[in-house]
PDB file of N, CA, C and O in Angstrom:
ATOM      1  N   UNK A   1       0.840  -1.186   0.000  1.00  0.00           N
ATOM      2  CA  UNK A   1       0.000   0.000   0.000  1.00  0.00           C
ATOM      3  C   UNK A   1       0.880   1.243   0.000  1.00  0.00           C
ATOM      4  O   UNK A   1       1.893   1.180   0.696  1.00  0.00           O
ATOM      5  N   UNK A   2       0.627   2.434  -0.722  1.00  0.00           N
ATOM      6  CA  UNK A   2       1.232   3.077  -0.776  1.00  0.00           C
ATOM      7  C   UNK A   2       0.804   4.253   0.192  1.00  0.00           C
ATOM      8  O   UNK A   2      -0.311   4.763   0.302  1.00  0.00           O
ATOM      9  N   UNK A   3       2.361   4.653   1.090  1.00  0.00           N
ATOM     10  CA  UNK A   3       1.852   5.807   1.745  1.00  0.00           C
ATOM     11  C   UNK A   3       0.909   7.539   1.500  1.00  0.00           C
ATOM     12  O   UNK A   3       0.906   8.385   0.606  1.00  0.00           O
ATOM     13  N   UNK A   4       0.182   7.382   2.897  1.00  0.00           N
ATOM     14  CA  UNK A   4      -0.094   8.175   1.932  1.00  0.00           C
ATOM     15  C   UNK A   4       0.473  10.272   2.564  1.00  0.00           C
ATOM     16  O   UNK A   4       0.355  11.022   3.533  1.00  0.00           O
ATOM     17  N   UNK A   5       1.062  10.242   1.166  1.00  0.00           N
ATOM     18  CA  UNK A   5       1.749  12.205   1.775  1.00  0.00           C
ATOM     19  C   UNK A   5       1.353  12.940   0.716  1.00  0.00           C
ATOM     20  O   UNK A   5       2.114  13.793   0.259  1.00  0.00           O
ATOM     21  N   UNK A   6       0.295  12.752   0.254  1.00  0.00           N
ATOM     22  CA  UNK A   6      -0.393  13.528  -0.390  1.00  0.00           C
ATOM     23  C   UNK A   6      -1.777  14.662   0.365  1.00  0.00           C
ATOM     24  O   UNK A   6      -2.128  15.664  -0.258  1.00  0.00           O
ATOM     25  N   UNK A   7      -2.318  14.353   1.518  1.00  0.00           N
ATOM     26  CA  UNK A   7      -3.013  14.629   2.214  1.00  0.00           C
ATOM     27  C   UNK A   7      -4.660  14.107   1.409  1.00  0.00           C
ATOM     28  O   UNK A   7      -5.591  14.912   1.447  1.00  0.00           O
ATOM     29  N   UNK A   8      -4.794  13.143   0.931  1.00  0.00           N
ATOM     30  CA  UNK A   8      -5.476  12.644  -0.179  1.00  0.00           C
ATOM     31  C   UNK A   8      -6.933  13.219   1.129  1.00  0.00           C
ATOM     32  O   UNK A   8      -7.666  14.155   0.810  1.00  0.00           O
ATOM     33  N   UNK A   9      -7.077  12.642   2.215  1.00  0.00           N
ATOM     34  CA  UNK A   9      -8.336  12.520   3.233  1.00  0.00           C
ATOM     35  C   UNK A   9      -8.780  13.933   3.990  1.00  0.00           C
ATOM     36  O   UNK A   9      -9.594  14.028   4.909  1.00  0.00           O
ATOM     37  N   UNK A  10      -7.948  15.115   3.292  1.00  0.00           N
ATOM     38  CA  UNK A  10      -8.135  16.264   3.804  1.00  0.00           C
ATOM     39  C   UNK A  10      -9.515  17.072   3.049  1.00  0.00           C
ATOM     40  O   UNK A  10      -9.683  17.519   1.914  1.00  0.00           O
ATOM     41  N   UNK A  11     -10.276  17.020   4.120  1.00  0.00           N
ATOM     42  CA  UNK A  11     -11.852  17.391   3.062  1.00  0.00           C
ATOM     43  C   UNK A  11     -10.987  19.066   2.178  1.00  0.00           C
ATOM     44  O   UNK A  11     -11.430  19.486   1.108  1.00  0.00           O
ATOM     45  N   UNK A  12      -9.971  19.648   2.793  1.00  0.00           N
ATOM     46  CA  UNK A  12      -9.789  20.739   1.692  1.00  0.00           C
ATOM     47  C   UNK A  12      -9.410  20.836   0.501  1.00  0.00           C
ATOM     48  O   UNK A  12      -9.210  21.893  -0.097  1.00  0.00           O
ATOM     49  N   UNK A  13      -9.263  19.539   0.001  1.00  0.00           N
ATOM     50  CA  UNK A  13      -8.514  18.749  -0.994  1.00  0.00           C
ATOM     51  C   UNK A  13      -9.868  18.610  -2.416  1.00  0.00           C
ATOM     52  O   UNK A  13      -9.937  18.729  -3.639  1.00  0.00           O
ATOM     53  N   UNK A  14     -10.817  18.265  -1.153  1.00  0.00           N
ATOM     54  CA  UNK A  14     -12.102  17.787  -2.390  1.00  0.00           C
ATOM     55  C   UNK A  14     -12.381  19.032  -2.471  1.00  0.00           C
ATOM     56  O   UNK A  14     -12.062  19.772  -1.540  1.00  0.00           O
ATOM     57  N   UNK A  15     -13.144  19.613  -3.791  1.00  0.00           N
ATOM     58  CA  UNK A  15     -14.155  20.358  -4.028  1.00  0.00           C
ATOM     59  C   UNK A  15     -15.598  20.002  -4.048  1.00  0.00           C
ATOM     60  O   UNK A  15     -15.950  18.999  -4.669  1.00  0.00           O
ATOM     61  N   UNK A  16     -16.493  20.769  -3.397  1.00  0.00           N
ATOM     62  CA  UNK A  16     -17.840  20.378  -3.361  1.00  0.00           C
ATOM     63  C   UNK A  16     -18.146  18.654  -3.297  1.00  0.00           C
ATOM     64  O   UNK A  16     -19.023  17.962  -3.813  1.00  0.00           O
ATOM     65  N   UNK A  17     -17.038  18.352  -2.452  1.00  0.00           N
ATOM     66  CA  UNK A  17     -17.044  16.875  -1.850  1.00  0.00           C
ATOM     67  C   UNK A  17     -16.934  15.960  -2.579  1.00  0.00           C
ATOM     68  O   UNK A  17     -16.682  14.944  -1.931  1.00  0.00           O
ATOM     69  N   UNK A  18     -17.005  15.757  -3.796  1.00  0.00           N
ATOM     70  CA  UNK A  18     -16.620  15.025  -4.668  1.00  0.00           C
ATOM     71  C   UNK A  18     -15.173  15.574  -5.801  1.00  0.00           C
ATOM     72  O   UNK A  18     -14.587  14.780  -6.538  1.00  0.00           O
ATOM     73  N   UNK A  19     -14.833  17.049  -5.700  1.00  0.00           N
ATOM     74  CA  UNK A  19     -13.925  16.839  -6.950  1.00  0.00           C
ATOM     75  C   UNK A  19     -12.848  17.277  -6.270  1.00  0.00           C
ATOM     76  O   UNK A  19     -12.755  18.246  -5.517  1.00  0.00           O
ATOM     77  N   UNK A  20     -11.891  16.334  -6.660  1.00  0.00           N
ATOM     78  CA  UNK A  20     -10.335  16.266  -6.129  1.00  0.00           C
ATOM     79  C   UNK A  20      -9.710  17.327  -6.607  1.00  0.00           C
ATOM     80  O   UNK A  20      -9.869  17.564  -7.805  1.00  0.00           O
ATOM     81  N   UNK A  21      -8.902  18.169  -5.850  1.00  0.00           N
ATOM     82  CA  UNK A  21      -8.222  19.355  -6.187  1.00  0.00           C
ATOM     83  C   UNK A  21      -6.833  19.448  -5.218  1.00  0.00           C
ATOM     84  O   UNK A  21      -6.744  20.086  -4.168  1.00  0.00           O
ATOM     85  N   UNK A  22      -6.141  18.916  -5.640  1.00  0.00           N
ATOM     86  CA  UNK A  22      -4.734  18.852  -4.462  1.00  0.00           C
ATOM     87  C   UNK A  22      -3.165  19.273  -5.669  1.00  0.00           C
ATOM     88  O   UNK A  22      -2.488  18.432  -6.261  1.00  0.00           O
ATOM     89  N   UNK A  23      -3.039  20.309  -5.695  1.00  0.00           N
ATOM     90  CA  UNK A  23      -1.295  20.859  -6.294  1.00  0.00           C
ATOM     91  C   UNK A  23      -0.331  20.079  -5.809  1.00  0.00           C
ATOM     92  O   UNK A  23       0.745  19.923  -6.387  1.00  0.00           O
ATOM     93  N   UNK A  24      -0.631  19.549  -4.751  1.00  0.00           N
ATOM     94  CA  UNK A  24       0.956  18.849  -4.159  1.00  0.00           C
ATOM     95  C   UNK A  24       1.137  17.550  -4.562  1.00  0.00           C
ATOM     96  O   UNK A  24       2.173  16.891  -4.464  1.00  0.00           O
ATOM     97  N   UNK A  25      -0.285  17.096  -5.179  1.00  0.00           N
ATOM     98  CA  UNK A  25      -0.504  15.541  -5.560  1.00  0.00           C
ATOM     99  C   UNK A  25       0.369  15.913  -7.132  1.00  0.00           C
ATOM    100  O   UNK A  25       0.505  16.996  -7.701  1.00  0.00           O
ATOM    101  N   UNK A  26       0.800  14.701  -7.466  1.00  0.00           N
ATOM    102  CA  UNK A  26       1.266  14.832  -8.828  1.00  0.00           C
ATOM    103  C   UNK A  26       0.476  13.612  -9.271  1.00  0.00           C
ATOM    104  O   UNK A  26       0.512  13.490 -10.496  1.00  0.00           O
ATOM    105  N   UNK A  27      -0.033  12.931  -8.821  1.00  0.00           N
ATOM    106  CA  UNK A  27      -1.119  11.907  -9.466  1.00  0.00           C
ATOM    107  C   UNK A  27      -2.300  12.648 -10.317  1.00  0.00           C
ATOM    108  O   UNK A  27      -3.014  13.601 -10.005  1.00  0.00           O
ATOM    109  N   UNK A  28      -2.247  11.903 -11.441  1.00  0.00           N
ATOM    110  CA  UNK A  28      -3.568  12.553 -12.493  1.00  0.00           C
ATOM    111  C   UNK A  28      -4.846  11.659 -12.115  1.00  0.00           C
ATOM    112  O   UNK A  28      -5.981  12.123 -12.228  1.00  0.00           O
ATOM    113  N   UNK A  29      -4.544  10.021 -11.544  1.00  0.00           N
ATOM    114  CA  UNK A  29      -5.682   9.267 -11.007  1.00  0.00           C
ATOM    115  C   UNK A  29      -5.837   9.490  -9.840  1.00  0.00           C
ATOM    116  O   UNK A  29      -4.809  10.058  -9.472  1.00  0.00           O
ATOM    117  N   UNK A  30      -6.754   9.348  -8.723  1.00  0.00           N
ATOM    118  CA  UNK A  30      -6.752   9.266  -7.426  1.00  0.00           C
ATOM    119  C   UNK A  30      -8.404   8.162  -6.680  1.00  0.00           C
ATOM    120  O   UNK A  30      -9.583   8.324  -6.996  1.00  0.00           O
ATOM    121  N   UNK A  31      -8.060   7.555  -6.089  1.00  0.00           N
ATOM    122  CA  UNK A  31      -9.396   7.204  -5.685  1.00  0.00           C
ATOM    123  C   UNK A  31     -10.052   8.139  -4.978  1.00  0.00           C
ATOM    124  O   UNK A  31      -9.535   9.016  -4.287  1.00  0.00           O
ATOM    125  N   UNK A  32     -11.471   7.897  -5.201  1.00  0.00           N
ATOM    126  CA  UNK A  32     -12.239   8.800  -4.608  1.00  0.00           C
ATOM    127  C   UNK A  32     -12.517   8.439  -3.124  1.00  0.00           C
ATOM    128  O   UNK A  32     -12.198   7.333  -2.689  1.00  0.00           O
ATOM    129  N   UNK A  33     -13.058   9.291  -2.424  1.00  0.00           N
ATOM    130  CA  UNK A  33     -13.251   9.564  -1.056  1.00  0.00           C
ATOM    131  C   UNK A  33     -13.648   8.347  -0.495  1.00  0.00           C
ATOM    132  O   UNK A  33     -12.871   7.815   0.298  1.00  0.00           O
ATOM    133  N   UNK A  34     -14.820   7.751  -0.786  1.00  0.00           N
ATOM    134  CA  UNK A  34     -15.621   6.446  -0.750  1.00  0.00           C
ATOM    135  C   UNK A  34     -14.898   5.823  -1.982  1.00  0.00           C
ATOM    136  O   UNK A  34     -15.025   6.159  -3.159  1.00  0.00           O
ATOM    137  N   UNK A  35     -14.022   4.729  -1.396  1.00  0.00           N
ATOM    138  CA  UNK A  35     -12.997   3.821  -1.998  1.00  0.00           C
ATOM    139  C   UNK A  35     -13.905   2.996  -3.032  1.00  0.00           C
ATOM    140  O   UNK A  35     -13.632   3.105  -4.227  1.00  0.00           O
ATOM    141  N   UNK A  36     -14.720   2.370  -2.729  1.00  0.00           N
ATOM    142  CA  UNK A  36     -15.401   1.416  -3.723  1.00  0.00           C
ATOM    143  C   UNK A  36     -16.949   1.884  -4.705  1.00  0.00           C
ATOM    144  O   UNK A  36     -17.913   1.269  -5.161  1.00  0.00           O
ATOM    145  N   UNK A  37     -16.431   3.459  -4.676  1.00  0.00           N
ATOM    146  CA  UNK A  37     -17.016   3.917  -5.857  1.00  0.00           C
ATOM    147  C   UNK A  37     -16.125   4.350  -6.913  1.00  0.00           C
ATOM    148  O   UNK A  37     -16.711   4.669  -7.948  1.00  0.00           O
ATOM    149  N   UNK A  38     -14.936   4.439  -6.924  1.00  0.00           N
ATOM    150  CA  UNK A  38     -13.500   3.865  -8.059  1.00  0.00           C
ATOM    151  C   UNK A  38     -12.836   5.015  -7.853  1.00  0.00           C
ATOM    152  O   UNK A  38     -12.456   5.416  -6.753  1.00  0.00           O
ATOM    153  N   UNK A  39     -12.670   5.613  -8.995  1.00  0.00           N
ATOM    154  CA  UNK A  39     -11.432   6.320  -9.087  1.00  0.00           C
ATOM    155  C   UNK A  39     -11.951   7.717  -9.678  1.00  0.00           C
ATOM    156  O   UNK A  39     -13.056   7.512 -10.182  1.00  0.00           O
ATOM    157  N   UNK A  40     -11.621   8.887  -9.791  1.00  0.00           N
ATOM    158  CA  UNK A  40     -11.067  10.044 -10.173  1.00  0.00           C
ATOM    159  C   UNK A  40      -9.625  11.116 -10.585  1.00  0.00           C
ATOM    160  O   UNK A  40      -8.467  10.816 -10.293  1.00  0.00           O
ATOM    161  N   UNK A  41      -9.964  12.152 -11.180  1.00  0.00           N
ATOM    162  CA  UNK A  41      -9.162  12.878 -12.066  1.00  0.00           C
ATOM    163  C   UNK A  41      -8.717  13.848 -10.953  1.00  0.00           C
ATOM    164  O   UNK A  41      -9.624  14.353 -10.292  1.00  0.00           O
ATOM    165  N   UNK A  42      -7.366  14.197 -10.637  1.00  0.00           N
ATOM    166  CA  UNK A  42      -7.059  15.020  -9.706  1.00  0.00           C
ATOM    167  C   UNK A  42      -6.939  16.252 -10.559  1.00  0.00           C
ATOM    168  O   UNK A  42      -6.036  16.532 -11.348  1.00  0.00           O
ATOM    169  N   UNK A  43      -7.998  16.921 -10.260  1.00  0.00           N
ATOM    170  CA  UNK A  43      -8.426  18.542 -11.351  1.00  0.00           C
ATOM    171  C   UNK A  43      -7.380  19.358 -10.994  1.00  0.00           C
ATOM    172  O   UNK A  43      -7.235  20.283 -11.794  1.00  0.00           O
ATOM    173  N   UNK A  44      -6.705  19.352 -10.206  1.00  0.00           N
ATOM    174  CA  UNK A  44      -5.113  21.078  -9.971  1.00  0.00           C
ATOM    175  C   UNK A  44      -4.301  19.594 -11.423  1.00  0.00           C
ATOM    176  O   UNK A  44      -4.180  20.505 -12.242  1.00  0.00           O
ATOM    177  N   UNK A  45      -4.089  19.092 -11.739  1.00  0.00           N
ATOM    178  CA  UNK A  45      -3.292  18.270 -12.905  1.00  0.00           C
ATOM    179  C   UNK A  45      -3.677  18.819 -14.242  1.00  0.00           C
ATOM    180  O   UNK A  45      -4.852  18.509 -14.440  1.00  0.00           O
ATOM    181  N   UNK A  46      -3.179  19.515 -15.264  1.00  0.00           N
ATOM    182  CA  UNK A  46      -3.443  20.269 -16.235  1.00  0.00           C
ATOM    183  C   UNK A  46      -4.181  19.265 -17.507  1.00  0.00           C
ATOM    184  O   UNK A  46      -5.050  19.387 -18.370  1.00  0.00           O
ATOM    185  N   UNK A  47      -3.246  18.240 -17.013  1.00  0.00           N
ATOM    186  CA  UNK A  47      -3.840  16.982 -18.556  1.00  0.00           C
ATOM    187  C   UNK A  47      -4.805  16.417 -17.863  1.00  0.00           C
ATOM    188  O   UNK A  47      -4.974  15.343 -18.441  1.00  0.00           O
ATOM    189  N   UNK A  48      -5.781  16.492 -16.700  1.00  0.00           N
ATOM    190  CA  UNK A  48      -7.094  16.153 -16.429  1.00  0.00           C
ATOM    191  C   UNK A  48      -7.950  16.955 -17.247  1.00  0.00           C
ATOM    192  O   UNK A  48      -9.009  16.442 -17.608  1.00  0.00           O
ATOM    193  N   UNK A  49      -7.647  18.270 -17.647  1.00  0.00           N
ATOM    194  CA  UNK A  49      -8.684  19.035 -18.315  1.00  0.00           C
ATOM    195  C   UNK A  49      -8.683  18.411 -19.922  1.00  0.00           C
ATOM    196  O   UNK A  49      -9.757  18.348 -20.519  1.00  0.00           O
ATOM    197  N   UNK A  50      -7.262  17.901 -20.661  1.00  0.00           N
ATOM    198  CA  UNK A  50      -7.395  17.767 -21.651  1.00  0.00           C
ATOM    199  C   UNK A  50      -8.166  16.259 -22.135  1.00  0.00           C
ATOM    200  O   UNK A  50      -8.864  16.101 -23.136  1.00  0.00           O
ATOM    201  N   UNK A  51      -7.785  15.176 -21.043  1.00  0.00           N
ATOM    202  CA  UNK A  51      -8.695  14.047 -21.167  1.00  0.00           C
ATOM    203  C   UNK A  51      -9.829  14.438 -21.299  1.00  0.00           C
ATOM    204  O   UNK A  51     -10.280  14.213 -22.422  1.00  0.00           O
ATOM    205  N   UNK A  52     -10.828  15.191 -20.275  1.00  0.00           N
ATOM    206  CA  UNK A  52     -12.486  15.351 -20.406  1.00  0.00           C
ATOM    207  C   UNK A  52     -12.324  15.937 -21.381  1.00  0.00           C
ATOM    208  O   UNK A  52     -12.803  15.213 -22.254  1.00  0.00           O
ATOM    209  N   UNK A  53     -11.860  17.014 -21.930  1.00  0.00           N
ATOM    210  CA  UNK A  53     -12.059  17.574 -23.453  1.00  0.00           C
ATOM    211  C   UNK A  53     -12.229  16.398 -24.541  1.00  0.00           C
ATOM    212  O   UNK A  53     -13.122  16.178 -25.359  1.00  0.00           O
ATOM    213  N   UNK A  54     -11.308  15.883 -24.307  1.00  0.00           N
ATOM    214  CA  UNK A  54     -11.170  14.834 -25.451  1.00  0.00           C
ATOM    215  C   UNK A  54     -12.416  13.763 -25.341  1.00  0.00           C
ATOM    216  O   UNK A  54     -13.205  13.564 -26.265  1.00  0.00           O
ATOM    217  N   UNK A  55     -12.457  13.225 -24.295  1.00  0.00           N
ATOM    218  CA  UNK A  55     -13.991  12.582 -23.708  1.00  0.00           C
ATOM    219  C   UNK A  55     -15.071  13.242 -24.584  1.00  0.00           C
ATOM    220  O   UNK A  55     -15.579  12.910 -25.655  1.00  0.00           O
ATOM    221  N   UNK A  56     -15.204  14.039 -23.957  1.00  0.00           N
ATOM    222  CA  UNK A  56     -16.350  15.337 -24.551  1.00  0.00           C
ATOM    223  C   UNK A  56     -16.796  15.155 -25.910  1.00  0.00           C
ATOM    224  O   UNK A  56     -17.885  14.754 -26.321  1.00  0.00           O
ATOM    225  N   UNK A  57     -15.522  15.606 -26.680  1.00  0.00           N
ATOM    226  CA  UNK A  57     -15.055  15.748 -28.101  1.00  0.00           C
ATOM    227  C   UNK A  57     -15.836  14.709 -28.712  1.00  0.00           C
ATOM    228  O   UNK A  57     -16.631  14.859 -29.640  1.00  0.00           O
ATOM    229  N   UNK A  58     -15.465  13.349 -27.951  1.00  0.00           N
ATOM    230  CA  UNK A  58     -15.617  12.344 -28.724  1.00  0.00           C
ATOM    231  C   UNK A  58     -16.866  12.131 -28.815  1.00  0.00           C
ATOM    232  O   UNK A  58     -17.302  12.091 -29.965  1.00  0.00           O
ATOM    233  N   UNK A  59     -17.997  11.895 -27.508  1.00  0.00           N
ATOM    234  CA  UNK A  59     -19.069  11.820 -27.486  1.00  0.00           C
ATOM    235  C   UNK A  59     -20.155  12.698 -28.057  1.00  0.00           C
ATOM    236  O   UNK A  59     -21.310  12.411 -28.372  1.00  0.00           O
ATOM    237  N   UNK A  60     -19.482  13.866 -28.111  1.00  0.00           N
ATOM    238  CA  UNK A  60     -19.990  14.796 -29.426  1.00  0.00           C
ATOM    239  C   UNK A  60     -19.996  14.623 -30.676  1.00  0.00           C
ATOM    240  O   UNK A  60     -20.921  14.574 -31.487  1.00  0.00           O
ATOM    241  N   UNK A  61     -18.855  14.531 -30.781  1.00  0.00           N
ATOM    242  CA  UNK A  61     -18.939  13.687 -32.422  1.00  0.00           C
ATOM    243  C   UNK A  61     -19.420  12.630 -32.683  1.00  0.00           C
ATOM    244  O   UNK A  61     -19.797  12.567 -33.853  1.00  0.00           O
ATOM    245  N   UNK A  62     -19.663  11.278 -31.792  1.00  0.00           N
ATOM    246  CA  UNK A  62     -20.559  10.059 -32.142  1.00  0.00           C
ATOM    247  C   UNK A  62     -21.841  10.591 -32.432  1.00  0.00           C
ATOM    248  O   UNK A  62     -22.632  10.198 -33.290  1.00  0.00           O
ATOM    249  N   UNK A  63     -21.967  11.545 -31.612  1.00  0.00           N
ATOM    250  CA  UNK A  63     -23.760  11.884 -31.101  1.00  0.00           C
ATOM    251  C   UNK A  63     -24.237  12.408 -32.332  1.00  0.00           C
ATOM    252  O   UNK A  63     -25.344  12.078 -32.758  1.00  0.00           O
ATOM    253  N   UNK A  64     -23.156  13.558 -33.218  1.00  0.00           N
ATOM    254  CA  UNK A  64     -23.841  14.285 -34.047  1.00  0.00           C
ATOM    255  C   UNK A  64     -22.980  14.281 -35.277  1.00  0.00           C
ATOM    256  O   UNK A  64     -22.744  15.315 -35.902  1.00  0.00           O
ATOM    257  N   UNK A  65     -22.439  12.904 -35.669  1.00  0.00           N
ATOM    258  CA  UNK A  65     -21.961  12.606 -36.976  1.00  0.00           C
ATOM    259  C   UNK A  65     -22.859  12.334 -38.064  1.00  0.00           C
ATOM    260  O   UNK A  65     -24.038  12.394 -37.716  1.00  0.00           O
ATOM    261  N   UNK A  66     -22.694  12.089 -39.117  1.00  0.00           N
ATOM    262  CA  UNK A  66     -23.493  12.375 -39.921  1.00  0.00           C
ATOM    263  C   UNK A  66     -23.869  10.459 -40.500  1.00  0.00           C
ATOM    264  O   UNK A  66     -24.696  10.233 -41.383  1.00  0.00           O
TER     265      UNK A  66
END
């Protein structure tokens, strides 16, 4: 198990209790608060914004291809 020195369990960390926001983390995955509802995007990580873009992107374009 890996230690943890990220302060991962510090509610100042989550935003609006679900979205992970920690600068000191260098992890782009993180589990979420409640462990066995999986995993999340640590949002202060710059390439978290470009994955959901790309997410986005994509499901946009399935939705409204021709």
């Amino acid at each position: 198990m890996m230690k943890k020195d990220f302060e991962h369990d510090n509610p100042l960390n989550w935003k609006w209790g679900s979205i992970y926001f920690n600068r000191k983390d260098s992890r782009l995955i993180v589990r979420k608060r409640t462990e066995w509802l999986g995993w999340t995007f640590n949002f202060a990580h710059p390439t978290s914004y470009l994955i959901m873009a790309l997410i986005f992107a994509y499901v946009f374009y399935r939705i409204y291809q021709a």
